[in-house]
N, C-alpha and C positions, 0 to 999 in steps of 0.2 A: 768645558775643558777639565780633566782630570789634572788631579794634586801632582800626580808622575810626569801630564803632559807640562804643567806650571813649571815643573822642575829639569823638564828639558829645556824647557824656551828659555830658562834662568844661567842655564847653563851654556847654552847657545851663546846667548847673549854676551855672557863675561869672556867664551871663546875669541869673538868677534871682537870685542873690546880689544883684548892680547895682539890682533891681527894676527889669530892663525888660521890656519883650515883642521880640517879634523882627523886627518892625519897626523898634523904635529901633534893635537893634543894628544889621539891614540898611544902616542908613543912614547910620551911625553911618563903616562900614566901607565905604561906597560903592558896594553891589550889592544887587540886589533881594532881595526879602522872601522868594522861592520858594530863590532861592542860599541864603540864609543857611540858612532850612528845608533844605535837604537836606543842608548842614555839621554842621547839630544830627543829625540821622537815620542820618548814615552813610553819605548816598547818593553825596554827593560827597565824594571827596577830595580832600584839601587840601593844597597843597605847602607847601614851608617858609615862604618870605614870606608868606602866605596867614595860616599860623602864627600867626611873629612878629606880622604886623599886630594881630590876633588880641590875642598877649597882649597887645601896648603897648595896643592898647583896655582890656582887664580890669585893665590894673597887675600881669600877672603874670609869669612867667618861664614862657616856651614849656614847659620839662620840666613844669610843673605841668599844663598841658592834655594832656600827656603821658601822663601817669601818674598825675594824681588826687590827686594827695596838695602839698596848699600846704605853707609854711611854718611857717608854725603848727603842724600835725599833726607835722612832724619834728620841730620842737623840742619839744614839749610832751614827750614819750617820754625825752629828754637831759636834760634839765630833773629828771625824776622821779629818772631811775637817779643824775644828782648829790646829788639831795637822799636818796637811801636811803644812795648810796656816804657820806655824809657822819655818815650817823646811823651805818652800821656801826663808822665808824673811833672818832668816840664811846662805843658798845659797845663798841667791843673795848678802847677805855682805860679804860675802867669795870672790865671781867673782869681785866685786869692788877694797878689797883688792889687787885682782890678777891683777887687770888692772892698778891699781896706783904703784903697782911693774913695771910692764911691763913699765907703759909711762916710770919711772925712768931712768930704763933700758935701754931703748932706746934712752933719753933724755942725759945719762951718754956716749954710745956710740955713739952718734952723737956730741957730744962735744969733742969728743975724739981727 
């Protein structure tokens, strides 16, 4: 798949989201129906402002039609690895706990 076809399928995609057909969007963004059809396809490429316009229609940040991946998707992955870093550092104060028993333990038995 070509980087233009990525960038249609991204574009598609965010359309579909919106629930429109591609008419709305055509019109939305000021050029005919067949334009917009061939932005989604890959057959036209598209320059930057073309882009931008692009996102400022969908609410999004151009690298998103970019590369496919919203905000949502980055953060949810950051989100998780804080909430596991969060639970390790719990376990591990836990295993400390259990080791400063244990020395006691040991240290009560051996004085024994």
């Amino acid at each position: 798949m070509t980087a233009q076809n990525s960038i249609g399928k991204n574009i598609k995609r965010l359309r579909q989201k919106a629930n429109w057909n591609q008419r709305q969007a055509a019109e939305r963004l000021g050029i005919s129906i067949a334009a917009y059809s061939k932005i989604e396809t890959g057959i036209t490429e598209i320059n930057i402002s073309r882009l931008k316009q692009i996102a400022d229609l969908f609410g999004v940040d151009y690298m998103i039609i970019l590369d496919g991946v919203d905000d949502q998707t980055r953060i949810q992955p950051l989100e998780e690895i804080r909430r596991l870093a969060s639970l390790v550092d719990e376990k591990d104060k836990e295993i400390r706990i259990l080791e400063l028993k244990v020395t006691q333990l040991l240290n009560k038995i051996g004085g024994q």
